[in-house]
C-alpha positions as CSV (number, residue, x, y, z in Angstrom):
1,X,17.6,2.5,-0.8
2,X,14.2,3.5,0.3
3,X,13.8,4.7,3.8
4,X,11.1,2.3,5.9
5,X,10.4,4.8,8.8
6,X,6.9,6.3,9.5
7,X,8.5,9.8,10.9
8,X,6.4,12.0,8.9
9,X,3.9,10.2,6.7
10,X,0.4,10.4,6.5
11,X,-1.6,8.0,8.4
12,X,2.0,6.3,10.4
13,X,2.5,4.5,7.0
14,X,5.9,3.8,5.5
15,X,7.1,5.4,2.3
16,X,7.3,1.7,1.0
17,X,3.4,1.1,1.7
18,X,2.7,4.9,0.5
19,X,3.9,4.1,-2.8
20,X,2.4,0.2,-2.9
21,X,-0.9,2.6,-2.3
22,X,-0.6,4.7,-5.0
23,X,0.2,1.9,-7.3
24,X,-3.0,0.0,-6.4
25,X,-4.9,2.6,-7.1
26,X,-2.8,3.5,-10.3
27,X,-3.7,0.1,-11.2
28,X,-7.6,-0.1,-9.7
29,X,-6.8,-2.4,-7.0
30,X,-5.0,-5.1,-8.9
31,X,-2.7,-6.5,-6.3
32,X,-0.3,-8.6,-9.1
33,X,0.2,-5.4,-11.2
34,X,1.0,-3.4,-8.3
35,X,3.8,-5.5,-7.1
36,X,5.5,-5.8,-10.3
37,X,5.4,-1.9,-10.3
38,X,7.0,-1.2,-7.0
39,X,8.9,-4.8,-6.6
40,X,7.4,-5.4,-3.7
41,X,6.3,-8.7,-3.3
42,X,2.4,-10.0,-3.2
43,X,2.5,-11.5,0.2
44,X,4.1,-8.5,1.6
45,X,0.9,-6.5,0.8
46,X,-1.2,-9.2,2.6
47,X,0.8,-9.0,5.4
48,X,0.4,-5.3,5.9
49,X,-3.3,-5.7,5.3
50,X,-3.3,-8.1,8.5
51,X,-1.1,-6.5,10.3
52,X,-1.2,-2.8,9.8
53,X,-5.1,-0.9,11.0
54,X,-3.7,2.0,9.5
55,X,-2.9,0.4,5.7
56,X,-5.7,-2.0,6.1
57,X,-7.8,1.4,6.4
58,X,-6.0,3.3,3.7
59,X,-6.8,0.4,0.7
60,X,-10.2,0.3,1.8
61,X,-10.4,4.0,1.2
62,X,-9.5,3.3,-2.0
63,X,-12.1,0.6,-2.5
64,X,-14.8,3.2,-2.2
65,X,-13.2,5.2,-5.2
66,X,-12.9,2.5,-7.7
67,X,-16.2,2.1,-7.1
């Protein structure tokens, strides 16, 4: 099972978002794909983007290097 604190991640993100992260930018932003890759659901990410300064921040860093 995946631990779901922030003790000791970059930025006070979870390991869960961490790795939705570096699936989105695996997959250049493609929210569908990245799901399927980690098995987290869509919604989940759209929550965090709402809810979360510090992951909303961290996919729009990686905005600016698809780009």
């Amino acid at each position: 099972m995946v631990k779901n604190d922030k003790i000791g991640h970059p930025k006070g993100l979870t390991l869960v978002q961490l790795e939705f992260i570096a699936a989105l930018e695996q997959h250049l932003g493609i929210v569908s794909t990245a799901s399927k890759q980690t098995g987290t659901a869509r919604q989940t990410h759209y929550n965090w983007m709402s809810e979360s300064e510090e992951y909303a921040k961290a996919v729009h860093e990686l905005k600016h290097v698809a780009h």
